[in-house]
C-alpha positions in Angstrom: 0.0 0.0 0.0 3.0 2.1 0.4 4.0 2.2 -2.8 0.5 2.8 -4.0 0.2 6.0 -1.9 3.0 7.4 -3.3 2.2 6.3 -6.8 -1.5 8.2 -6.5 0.2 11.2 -5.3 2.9 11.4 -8.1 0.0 11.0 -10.6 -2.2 14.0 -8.8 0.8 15.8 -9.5 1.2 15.2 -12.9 -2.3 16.9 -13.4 -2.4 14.6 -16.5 -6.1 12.7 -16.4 -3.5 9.4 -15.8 -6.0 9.2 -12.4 -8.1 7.4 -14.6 -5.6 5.1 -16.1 -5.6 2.9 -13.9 -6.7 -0.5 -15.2 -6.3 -4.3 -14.0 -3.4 -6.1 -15.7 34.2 24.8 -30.0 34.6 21.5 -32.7 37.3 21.3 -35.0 36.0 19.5 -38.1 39.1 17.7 -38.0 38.4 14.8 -40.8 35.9 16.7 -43.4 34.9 14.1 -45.1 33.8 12.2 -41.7 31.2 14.6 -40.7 28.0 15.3 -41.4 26.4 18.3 -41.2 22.5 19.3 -40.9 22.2 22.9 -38.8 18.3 21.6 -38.3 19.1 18.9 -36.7 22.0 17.4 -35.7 26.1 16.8 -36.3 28.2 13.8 -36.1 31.3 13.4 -35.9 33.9 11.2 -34.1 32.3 9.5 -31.3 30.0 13.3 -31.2 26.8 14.0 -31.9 25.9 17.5 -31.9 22.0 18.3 -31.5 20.8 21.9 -32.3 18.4 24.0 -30.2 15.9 23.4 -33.6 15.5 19.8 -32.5 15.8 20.2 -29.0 12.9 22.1 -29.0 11.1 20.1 -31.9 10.6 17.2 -29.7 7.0 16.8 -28.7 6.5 16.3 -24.8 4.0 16.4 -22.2 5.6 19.9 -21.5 4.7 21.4 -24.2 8.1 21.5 -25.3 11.1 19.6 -26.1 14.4 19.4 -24.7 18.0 17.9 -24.8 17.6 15.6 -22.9 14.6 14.4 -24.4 16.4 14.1 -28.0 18.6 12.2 -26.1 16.6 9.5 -24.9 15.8 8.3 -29.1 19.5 7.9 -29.9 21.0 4.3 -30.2 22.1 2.7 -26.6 19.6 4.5 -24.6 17.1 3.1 -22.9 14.4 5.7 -21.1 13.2 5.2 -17.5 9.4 6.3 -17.2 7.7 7.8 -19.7 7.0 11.6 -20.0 10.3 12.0 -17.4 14.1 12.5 -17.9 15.2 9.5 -16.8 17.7 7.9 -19.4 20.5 4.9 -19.1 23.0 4.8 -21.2 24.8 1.5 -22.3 23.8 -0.8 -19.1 24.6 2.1 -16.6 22.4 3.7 -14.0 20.5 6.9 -14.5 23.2 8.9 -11.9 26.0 7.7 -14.2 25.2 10.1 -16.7 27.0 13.8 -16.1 24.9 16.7 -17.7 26.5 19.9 -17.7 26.1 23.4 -18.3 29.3 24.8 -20.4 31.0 22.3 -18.7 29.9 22.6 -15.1 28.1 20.0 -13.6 23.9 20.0 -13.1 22.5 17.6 -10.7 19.4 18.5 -10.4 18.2 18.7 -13.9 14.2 18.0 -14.0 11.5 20.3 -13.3 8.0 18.9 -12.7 8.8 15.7 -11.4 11.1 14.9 -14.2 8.7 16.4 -16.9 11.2 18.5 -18.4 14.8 19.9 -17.7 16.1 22.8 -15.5 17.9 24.5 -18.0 15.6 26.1 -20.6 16.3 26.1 -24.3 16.1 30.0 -24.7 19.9 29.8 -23.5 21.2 27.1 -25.1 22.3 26.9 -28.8 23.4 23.0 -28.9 24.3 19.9 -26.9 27.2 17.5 -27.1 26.4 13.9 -26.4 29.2 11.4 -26.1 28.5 8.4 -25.2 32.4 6.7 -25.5 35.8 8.5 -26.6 35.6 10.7 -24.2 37.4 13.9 -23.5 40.1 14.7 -20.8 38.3 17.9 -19.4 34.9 15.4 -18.2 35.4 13.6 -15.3 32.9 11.8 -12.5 30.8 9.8 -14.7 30.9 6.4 -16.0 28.1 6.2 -19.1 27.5 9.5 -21.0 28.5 12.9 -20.9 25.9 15.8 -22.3 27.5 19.2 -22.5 24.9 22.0 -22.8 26.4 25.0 -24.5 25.2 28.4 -23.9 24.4 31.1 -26.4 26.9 34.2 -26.5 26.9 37.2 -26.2 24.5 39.9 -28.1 27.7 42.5 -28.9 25.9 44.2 -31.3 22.3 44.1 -32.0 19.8 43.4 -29.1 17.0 40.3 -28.7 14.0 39.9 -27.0 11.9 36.6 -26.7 8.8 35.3 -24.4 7.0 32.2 -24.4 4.6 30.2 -22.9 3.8 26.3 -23.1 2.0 23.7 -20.6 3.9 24.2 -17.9 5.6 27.2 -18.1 5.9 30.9 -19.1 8.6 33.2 -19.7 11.1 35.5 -21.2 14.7 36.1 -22.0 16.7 39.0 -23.0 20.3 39.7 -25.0 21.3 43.0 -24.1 24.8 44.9 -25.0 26.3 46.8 -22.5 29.1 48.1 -25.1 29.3 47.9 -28.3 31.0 45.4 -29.0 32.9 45.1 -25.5 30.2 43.6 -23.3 26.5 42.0 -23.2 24.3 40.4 -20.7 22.1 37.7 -21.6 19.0 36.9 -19.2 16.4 33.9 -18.8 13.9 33.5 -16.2 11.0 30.7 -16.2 7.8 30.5 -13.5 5.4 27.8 -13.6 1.9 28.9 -13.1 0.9 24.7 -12.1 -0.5 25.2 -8.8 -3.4 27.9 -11.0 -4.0 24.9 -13.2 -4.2 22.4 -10.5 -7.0 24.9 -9.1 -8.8 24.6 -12.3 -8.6 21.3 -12.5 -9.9 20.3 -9.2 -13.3 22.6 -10.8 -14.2 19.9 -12.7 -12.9 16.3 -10.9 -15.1 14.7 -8.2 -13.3 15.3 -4.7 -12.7 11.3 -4.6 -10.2 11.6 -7.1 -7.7 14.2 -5.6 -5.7 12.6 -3.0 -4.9 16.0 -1.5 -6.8 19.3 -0.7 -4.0 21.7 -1.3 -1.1 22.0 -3.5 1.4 24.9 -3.7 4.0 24.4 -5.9 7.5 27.0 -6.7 8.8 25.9 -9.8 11.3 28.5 -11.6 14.4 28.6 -13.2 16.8 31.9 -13.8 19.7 32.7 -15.7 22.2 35.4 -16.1 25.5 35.8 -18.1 27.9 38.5 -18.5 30.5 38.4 -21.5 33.0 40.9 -21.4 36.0 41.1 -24.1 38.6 42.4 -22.8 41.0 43.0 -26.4 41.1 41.0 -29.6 42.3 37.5 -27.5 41.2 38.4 -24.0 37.7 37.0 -22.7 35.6 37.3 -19.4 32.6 35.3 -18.7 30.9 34.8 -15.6 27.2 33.1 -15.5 24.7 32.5 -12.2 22.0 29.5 -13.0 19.5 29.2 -10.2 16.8 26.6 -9.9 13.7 25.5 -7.8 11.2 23.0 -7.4 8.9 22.6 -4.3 6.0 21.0 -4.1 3.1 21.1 -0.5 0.1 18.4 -0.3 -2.1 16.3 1.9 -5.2 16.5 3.7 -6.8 19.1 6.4 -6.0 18.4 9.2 -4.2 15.0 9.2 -0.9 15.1 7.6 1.1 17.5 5.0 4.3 16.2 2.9 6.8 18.8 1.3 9.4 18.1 -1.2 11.7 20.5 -2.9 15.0 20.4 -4.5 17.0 23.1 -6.2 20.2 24.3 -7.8 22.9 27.4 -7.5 25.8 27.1 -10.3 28.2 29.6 -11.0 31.4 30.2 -13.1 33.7 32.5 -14.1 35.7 32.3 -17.1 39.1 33.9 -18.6 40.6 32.4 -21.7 43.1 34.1 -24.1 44.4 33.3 -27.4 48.0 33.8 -27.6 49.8 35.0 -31.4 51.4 31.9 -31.2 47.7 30.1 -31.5 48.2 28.8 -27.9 44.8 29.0 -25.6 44.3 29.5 -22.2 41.9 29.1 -20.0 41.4 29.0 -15.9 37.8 29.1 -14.4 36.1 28.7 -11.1 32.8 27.5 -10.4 30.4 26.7 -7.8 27.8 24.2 -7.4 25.4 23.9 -4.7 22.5 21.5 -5.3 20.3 20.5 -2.3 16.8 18.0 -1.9 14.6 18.0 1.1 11.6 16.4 2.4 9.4 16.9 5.3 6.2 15.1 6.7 3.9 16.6 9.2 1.5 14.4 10.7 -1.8 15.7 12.9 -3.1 12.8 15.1 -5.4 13.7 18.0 -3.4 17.0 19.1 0.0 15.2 18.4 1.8 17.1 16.1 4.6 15.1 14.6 7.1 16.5 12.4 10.2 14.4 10.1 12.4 16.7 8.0 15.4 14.9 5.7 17.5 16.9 3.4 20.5 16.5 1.1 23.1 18.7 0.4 26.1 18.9 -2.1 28.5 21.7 -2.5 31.3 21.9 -4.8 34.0 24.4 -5.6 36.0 23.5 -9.0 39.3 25.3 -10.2 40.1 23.8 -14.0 43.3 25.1 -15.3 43.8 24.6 -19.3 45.9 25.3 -21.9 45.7 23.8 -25.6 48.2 24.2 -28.6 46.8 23.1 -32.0 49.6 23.1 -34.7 50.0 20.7 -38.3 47.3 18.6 -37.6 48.4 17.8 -33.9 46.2 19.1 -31.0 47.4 19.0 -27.3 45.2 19.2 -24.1 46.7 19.7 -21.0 44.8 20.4 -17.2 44.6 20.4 -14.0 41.0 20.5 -12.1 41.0 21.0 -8.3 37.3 20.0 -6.8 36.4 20.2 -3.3 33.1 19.3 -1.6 31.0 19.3 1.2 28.2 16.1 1.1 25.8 16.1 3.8 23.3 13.0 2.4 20.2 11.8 4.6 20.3 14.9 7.5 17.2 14.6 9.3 15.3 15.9 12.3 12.4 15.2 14.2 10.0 17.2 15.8 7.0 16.4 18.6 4.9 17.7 20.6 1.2 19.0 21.5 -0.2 22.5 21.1 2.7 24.9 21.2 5.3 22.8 22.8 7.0 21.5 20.4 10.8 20.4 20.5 13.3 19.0 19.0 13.4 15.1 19.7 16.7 13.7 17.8 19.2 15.6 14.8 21.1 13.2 12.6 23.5 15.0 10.3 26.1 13.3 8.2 28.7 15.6 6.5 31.4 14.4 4.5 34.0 16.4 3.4 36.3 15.2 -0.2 39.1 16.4 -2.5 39.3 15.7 -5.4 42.5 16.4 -7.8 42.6 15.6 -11.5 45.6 15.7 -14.0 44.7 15.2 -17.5 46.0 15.1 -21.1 44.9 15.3 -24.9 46.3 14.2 -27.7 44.5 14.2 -30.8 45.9 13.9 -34.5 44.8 14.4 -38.2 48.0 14.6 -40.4 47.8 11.0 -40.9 45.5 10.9 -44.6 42.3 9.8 -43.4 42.9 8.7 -40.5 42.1 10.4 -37.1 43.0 9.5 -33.4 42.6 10.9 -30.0 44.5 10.0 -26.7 42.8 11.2 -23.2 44.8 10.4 -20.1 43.3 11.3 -16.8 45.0 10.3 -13.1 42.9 11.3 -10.4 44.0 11.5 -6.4 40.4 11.4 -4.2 40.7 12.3 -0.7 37.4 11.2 1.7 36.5 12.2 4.6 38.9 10.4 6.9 36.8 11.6 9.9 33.8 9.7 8.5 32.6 6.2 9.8 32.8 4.8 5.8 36.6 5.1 6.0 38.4 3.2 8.2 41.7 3.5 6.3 44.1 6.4 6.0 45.1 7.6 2.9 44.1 9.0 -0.6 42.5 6.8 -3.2 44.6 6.4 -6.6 42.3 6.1 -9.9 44.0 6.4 -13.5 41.5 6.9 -16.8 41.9 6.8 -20.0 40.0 7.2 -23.6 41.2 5.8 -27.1 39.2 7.2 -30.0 40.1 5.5 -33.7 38.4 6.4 -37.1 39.5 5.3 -40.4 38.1 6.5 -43.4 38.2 3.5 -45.9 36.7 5.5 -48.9 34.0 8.3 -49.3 30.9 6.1 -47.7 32.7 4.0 -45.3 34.1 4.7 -41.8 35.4 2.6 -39.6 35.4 3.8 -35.9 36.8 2.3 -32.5 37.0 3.5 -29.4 37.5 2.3 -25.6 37.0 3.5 -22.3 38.1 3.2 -19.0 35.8 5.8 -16.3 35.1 6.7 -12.5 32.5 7.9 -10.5 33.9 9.4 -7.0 30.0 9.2 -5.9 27.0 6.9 -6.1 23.1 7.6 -6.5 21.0 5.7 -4.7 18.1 5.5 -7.0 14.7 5.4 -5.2 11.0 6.0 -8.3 13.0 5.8 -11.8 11.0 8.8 -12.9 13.6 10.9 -13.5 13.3 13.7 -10.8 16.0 14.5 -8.4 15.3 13.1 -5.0 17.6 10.7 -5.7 19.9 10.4 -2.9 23.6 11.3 -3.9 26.1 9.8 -1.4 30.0 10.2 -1.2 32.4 7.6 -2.5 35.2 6.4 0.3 37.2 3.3 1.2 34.1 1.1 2.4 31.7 2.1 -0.5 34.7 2.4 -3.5 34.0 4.4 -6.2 32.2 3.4 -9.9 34.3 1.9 -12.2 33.5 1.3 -16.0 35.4 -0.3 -18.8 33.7 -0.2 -22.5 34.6 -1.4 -25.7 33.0 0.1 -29.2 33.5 -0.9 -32.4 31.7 0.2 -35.5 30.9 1.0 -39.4 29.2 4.3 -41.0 28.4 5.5 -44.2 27.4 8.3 -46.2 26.0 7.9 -49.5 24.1 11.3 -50.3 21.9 12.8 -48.1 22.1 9.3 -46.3 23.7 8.5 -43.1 24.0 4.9 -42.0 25.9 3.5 -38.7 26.0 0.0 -37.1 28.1 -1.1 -34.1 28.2 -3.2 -31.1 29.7 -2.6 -27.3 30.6 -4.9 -24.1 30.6 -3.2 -20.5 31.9 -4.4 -17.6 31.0 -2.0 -14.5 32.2 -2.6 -11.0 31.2 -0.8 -7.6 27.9 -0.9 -8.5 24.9 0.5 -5.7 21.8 -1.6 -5.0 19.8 0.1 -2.9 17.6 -1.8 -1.1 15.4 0.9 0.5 14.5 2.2 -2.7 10.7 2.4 -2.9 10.7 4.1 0.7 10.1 7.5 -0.7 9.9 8.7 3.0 11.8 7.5 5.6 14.0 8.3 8.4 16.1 5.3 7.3 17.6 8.0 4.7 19.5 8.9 7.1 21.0 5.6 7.9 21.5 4.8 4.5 25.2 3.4 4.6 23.5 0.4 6.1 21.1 -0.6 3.0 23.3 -0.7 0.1 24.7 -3.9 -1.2 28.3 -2.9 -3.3 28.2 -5.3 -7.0 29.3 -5.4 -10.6 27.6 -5.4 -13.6 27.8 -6.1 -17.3 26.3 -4.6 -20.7 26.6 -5.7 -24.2 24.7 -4.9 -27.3 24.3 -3.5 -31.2 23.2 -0.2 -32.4 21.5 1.2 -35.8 20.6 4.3 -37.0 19.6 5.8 -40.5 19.3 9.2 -41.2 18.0 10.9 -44.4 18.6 14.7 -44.4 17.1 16.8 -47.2 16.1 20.7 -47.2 12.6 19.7 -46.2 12.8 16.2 -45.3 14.9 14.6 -42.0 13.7 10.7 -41.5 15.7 9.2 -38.5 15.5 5.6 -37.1 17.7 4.2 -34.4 17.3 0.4 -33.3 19.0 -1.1 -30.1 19.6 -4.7 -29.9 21.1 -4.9 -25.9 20.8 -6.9 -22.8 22.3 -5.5 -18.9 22.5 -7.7 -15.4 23.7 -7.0 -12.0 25.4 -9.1 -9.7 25.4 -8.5 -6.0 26.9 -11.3 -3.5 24.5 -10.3 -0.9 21.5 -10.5 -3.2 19.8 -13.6 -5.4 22.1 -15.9 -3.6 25.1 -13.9 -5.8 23.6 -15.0 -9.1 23.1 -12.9 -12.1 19.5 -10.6 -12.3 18.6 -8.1 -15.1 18.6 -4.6 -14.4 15.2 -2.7 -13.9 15.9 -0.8 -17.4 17.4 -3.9 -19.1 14.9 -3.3 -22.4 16.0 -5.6 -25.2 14.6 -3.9 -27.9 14.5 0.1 -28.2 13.1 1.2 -31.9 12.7 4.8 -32.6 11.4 6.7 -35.7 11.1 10.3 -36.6 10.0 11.7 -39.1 9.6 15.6 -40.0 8.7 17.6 -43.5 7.9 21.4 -43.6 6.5 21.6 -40.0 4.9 18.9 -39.8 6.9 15.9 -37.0 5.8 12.7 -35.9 7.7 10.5 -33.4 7.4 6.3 -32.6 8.7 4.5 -30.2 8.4 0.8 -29.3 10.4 -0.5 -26.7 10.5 -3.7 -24.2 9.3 -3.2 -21.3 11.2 -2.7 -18.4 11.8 -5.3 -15.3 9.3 -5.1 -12.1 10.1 -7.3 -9.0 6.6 -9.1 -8.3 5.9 -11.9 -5.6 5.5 -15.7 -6.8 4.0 -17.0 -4.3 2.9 -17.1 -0.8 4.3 -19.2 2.2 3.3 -19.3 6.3 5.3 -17.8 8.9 5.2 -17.2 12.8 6.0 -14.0 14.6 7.7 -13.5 17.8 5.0 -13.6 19.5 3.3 -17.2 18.4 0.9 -15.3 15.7 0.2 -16.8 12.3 1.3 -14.3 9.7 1.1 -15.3 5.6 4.5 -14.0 4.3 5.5 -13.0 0.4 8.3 -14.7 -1.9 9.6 -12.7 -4.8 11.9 -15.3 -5.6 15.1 -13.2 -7.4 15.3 -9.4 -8.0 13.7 -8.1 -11.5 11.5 -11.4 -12.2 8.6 -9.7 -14.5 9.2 -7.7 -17.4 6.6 -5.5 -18.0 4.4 -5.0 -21.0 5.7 -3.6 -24.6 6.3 0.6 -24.5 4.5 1.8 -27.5 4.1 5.4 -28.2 3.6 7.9 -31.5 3.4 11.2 -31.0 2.8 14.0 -33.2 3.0 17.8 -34.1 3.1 20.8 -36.5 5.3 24.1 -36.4 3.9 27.3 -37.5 6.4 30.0 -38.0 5.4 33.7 -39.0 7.6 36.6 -39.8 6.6 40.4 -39.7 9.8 43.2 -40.4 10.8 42.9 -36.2 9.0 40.3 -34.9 9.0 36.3 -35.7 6.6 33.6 -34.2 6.6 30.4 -33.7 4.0 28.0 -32.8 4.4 24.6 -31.8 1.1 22.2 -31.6 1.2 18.3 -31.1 -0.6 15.5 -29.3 1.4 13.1 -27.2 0.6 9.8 -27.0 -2.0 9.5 -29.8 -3.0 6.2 -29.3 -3.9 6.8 -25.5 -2.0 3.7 -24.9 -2.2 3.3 -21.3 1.7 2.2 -20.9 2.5 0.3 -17.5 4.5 2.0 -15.2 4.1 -0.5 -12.0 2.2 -2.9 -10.6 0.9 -3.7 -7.2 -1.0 -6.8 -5.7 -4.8 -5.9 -4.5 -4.7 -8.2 -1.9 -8.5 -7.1 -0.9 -9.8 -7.9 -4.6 -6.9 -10.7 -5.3 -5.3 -9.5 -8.7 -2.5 -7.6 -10.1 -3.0 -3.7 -11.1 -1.2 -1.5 -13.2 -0.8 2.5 -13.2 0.3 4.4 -15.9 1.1 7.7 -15.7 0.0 9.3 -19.4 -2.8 9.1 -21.6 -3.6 11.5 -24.7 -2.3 14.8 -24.0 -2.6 18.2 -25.9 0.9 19.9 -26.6 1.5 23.4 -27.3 4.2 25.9 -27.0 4.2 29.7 -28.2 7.6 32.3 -28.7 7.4 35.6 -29.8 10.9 36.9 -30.4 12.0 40.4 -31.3 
């Protein structure tokens, strides 16, 4: 029942209907002929792809509008968590092994709206970098995928004006010189108006329906970057990205929940070109993200009170300098990160009328440093032929102070990436790469929806950090406006989290949570195909995934093999756009519940009878097919200073009621399912100027 309540109030949430679906059951284009190039869409180019904002924002969504990460989730190797959210696993790894950054600084908390849509708004960004293997030096603490969000510059010359509005959101930005030519400041600011709508909706829904009375919901994001040249090879940059989500609900008078987490980046940036072609560039950012939640509970005068919060905050120095010269390019850094991780802090409060106190206080800092050295060495002068060489030796220092490290010292972790491509004639590639990455934290994953309440916990000498080794090799080609790739990978990943408190969405055992996770390995392996046609009106895109992922835990399933919960073993997805017109499938298997088998007697302390469930190992159901098309149409209309664009679409045409869990009814005897979205209106409107 537990997991039910939590399910019914994540669907309230959503606002969506789903209450009712419930039912029984800077690139150097280093080899030219190697990349392709379509400024609509997207780029490719050795182990890169390159999405522009024009896609980003094309996808269709329960939001109204797309975003990167969305794209994301249709490329080859991922497989998506639940549907509608921002949850995505890339080759076998978990959803927290994916770093998403912001011009190269890292974002933890990066969905709004329970994972509906991302933090960072599109109106700043003009493209994202996905690598998922050959990565570069500067990335570190990850093991699956890197996404690099790059920022628009600045507006030296001629200002710009936009607003918009969409499902869940309304807002403007602004790209202002200060100078001409000198400085600018670019601004972004988004407020979600949900708590009005969930208003409205309670207008129309019979009172049985809405698990809660009240909501009030803060949902906003803001932005603000100042560009400053200082001469001809001089640069200053400094940015400020805030975020906020928090969300109050329950009943009069019995009990209220809160949940909230939020986001303050910031980085400044100086690089200079020297007359020699030399670049350099130092920066210093900081990165505070936080989570909270809080339960109070009204039972005859009582008043009871849990509070558990989560807090991260880094400071980063990157040093780097890079020399490009005949073909040859050298890398070479030094990033300096120290943090402050407080996971699981929580208090409790109790007491009758207005005496209320303070009953117990757990906090749990952890202090770490984390030093990185790394290298770059990437080469074109052999005749179509192009390698890169990134070297990365890493000394992490935990908290010695801290119960989870029981050994002096610092821990020792060397990386490395080897990127191949070989052009055997105009339409045939061949490229190679392998990896060796660590994570210096874990995430224990709790709903895979994709929000961020996700509890992020330090890395030390009992709990080692994440370790992945990944092979790639595969074939492209380009005949025309055709692009064609096909190739296969094997994982192996080590220092793997289970935790096994997951589907407690609430609980003081947050704070204990060193005690309920189970240290494993696991291993990927798989192909990966995707078409792409690209004409002036016309993109057609299909990308097939052929994979199967298992965890092993010594601990758990008597130390034998079990799939992972996102283990899908067939992920198809089509696109399809001409003029304005965009349609979107996706069929994929579905994803791995644990269910019980059977029932069996036992006896409590006590001498009582109790009936007791058997689930038999881990992951023992997959869940019914995913099967989705969406579709949508783009108006665009241009008077002498003002352009608009209109985006219209429906997701999920065929109001398939996807599965998102099940539960046992053990008072009517059968198996239910919840899913969380049925046929839903899209729109999204921008006036720029």
């Amino acid at each position: 029942m537990r997991r039910e309540y939590y399910i019914v109030i994540l669907l309230a949430i959503f606002c969506c209907g789903s209450l009712f679906a419930q039912e029984t059951l800077p690139i150097r284009d280093t080899i030219k002929q190697s990349v392709i190039v379509d400024s609509r869409i997207m780029r490719q180019q050795q182990g890169l792809t390159t999405i522009q904002i024009e896609a980003i924002k094309g996808i269709i969504s329960p939001a109204g509008e797309g975003d990167a990460i969305k794209f994301i989730q249709t490329l080859p190797g991922v497989s998506t968590g639940a549907e509608g959210t921002s949850s995505y696993y890339v080759r076998g790894g978990n959803s927290g092994n994916n770093a998403v950054t912001l011009d190269g600084v890292p974002i933890y908390g990066i969905s709004h709206l329970m994972g509906m849509t991302s933090t960072i708004p599109s109106e700043i960004i003009t493209s994202a970098d996905y690598r998922a293997g050959g990565f570069d030096a500067e990335f570190n603490n990850f093991t699956s995928s890197v996404v690099n969000l790059k920022s628009k510059g600045g507006g030296f010359v001629k200002p710009d004006y936009s607003a918009f509005i969409n499902n869940i959101f309304a807002g403007a930005s602004a790209n202002i010189p200060l100078s001409k030519e000198r400085a600018s400041l670019l601004l972004s600011g988004r407020y979600s108006p949900f708590q009005l709508e969930y208003k409205a909706l309670k207008s129309f829904l019979p009172k049985e329906k809405l698990p809660f009375d009240k909501l009030q919901t803060n949902i906003f994001d803001l932005y603000g970057k100042f560009s400053y040249r200082i001469d001809d090879a001089s640069r200053l940059e400094f940015f400020l990205f805030a975020t906020e989500d928090s969300y109050g609900f329950g009943k009069e008078d019995l009990s209220k929940n809160y949940l909230r987490w939020g986001n303050i980046v910031s980085k400044a940036t100086y690089n200079r070109i020297m007359k020699s072609g030399r670049l350099y560039d130092a920066s210093l950012a900081y990165n505070r993200f936080s989570s909270g939640q809080r339960q109070e509970v009204y039972m005859e005068g009582t008043f009871n009170e849990l509070a558990i919060r989560s807090g991260l905050n880094e400071i980063t120095l990157n040093l780097k300098t890079e020399k490009e010269r005949h073909g040859h390019s050298f890398i070479t850094g030094l990033k300096l990160m120290y943090s402050l991780n407080a996971p699981g802090s929580s208090k409790l409060y109790e007491g009758e009328g207005r005496n209320v106190e303070k009953k117990a206080y757990v906090r749990n800092p952890h202090h770490s440093i984390l030093n990185t050295l790394y290298f770059q060495y990437s080469t074109t002068a052999i005749r179509n032929f192009f390698f890169k060489l990134s070297l990365k030796a890493s000394l992490y220092a935990p908290d010695l102070q801290s119960e989870l490290n029981t050994e002096r010292g610092v821990l020792f972790r060397p990386e490395g990436s080897l990127l191949l491509s070989y052009i055997f004639s105009k339409y045939l590639q061949l490229e190679a790469s392998v990896d060796r990455t660590v994570q210096f934290y874990h995430v224990l994953e709790g709903l895979p929806i994709g929000w961020s309440m996700d509890l992020m916990v330090p890395a030390g000498k009992k709990n080692k950090p994440e370790e992945s080794t990944q092979f790639y090799l595969g074939l492209s080609s380009t005949p025309g406006n055709h692009f064609v790739s096909l190739g296969g990978y094997y994982k192996f990943m080590n220092n793997l989290v289970f935790y096994t408190d997951a589907t407690t969405l609430f609980s003081a055992s947050l704070s204990g949570w060193s005690d309920n996770i189970e240290m494993g390995k696991g291993t990927s392996y798989g192909g990966e195909f995707m078409y792409r046609y690209t004409a002036p009106k016309t993109h057609i895109r299909v990308a097939y995934t052929l994979s199967k992922t298992d965890r092993t835990f010594d601990n758990i399933n008597y130390g034998e093999s079990f799939p992972a919960k996102f283990d899908r073993r067939h992920i198809l997805n089509l696109s399809a756009s001409y003029g304005g017109f965009n349609s979107a499938f996706t069929l994929q298997s579905g994803h791995w519940e644990s269910v019980k088998t059977s029932v069996y007697p036992g006896v409590l302390p006590d001498g009582s009878p109790i009936i007791l469930d058997y689930f038999g190992r881990p992951n023992n159901y997959r869940m019914p097919t995913y099967i989705r098309w969406d579709i949508g149409y783009s108006f665009k209309w241009e008077r002498p200073k003002v352009k608009h664009y209109l985006n219209v679409g429906i997701f999920n045409v065929l109001n398939r009621h996807n599965a998102f869990t099940l539960w046992y009814d053990s008072e009517n005897n059968n198996w239910k399912q919840l899913s969380l979205f049925p046929i839903m209106p899209s729109l999204s409107y921008r006036v720029t100027f």
